[in-house]
C-alpha positions, 0 to 999 in steps of 0.5 A: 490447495486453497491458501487458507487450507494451506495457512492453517496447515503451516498453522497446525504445524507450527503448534505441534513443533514449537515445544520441540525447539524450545520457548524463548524468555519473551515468549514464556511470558504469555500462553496461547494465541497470546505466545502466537503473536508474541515475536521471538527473540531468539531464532525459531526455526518452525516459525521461520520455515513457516513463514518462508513457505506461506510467504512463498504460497501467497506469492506463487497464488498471486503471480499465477493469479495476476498472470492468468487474470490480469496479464493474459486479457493483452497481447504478450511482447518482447520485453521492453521499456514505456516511460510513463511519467506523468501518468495519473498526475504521479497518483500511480507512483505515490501508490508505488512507493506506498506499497513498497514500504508496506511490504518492507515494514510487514516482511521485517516484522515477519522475520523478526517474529522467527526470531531474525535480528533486526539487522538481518530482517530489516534489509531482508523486508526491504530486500523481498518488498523491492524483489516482489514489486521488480516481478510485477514490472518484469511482467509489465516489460512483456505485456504490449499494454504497459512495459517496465517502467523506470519511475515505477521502479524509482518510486518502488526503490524510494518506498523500500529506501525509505522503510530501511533508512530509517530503521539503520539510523532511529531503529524505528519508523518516525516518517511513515507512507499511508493511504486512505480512501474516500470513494466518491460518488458518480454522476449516473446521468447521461452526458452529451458531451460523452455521447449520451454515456456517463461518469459513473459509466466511466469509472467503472471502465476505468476502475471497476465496480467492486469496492475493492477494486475501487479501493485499489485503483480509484486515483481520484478517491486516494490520498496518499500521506506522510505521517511524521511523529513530532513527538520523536523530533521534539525534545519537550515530551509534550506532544502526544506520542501516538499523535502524527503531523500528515501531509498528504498528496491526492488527485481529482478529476482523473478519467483517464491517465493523461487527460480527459478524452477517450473512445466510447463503445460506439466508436465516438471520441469523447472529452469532457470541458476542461472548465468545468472537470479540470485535471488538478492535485491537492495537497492536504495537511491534517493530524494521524494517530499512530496506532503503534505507539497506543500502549498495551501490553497485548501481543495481537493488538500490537499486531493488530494495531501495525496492520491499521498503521497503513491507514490514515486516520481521519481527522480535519484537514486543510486543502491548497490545490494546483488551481491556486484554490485552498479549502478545508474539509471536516474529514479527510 
């Protein structure tokens, strides 16, 4: 069954059951789609199966896919380990720990939309996001391209540390792991110093030509932010509360995962001078809205606005980089 015919399914089910377990008080307030968003705040076993078996869908839809798609292009190995720190000027890490406490704020919100306690379904989220990620790892252990990778792992646990930790100590996230994403432009022209190939060629090599592979694995077009609420650490109340601080960490430069040399189709090596393309980090200070702290009192658009939560704003931002060079940038 497609994943959509199979939500709408769990959908249709949960509308036709919820007045045979009951409504809880927080849910009586509303009617409608409205009440389909709104988190119970008593344990609703329709919601909760629900959830357990769209959850349980989508992961066994993504593992075959990402199995028959992805993993079976490689020869298959024994299982073991490759260290590959360093890889992608840590863009790749970052992008790890990213992940991993997005998935541990969306699961913990799911399970508190059964009605789970907070203290159940925070480590629950955090739980599933860091089991999921081990998964993805495991089959990278038995592909002879990559292999279980510690700091993959590290940076999984640091993304999923980081979610639950501040949820025991504040009950509420203060810090939080954003992304944003400015694909750039590719020379088309052809290179001699590749061959007579080009960057654009390259890139789509490396990190496809679709817009949302691209967006997915493009390194050099992805910023990764910690965005912190002042307004939490700051006692005066004068600071916007939906306004953030962000620091953020991107890479340019980046045609292959340790420097910039590869083998074109003609069997010819090639590198780009690194004078001219040198391989640097940028790190970038600039404000963030927090979109779950605009009020409203609209059960979607809370649910709405902790989807965009993953995403950096984007405003003006300050620029120093590893080449010893600063800059500002109007958007970012």
């Amino acid at each position: 069954m497609h994943i959509r015919h199979l939500f709408l399914t769990a959908l249709i089910l949960f509308l036709l059951t919820e007045p045979l377990v009951g409504q809880s008080p927080q849910e009586k307030q509303y009617s409608g789609w409205n009440r389909f968003w709104t988190p119970s705040d008593t344990f609703h076993p329709a919601r909760f199966w629900i959830a357990a078996a769209s959850g349980s869908a989508i992961y066994a839809v993504t593992m075959t896919g990402l199995n028959k798609t992805w993993y079976r292009k490689y020869p298959r190995s024994d299982f073991h380990l490759h260290n590959d720190w360093g890889e992608w000027r840590h863009m790749d890490k970052l992008g790890h720990a990213f992940t991993t406490y997005t998935e541990s704020r969306i699961l913990d919100q799911g399970a508190q939309w059964t009605g789970m306690n907070t203290k159940t379904s925070r480590w629950l989220g955090s739980g599933v996001a860091l089991g999921l990620q081990t998964s993805l790892e495991i089959l990278d252990g038995h592909s002879s391209q990559w292999g279980f990778s510690w700091p993959d792992m590290a940076f999984n646990v640091l993304g999923a540390g980081i979610y639950l930790s501040q949820d025991m100590i504040w009950q509420e996230q203060r810090v939080s792991l954003k992304v944003s994403n400015w694909l750039p432009a590719y020379p088309e022209a052809p290179m001699a110093q590749l061959g007579g190939t080009s960057l654009k060629q390259r890139s789509r090599d490396l990190f496809g030509s679709a817009w949302t592979e691209r967006y997915l694995k493009d390194y050099n077009a992805q910023t990764i932010w910690l965005s912190v609420s002042p307004d939490k650490f700051l006692s005066s109340g004068k600071w916007p509360a939906w306004l953030n601080i962000a620091f953020g960490y991107s890479a340019e430069n980046l045609y292959g995962g340790y420097n910039n040399r590869w083998i074109i189709p003609t069997g010819q090596t090639v590198q780009l001078d690194p004078v001219v393309y040198p391989r640097y980090s940028q790190f970038i200070l600039s404000l963030d809205v927090d979109f779950t702290r605009i009020p409203t009192r609209n059960p979607f658009l809370k649910a709405l606005f902790q989807g965009l939560n993953a995403f950096k704003f984007p405003f003006p931002g300050i620029e120093y980089n590893s080449l010893g060079k600063w800059g500002a940038h109007w958007i970012y």
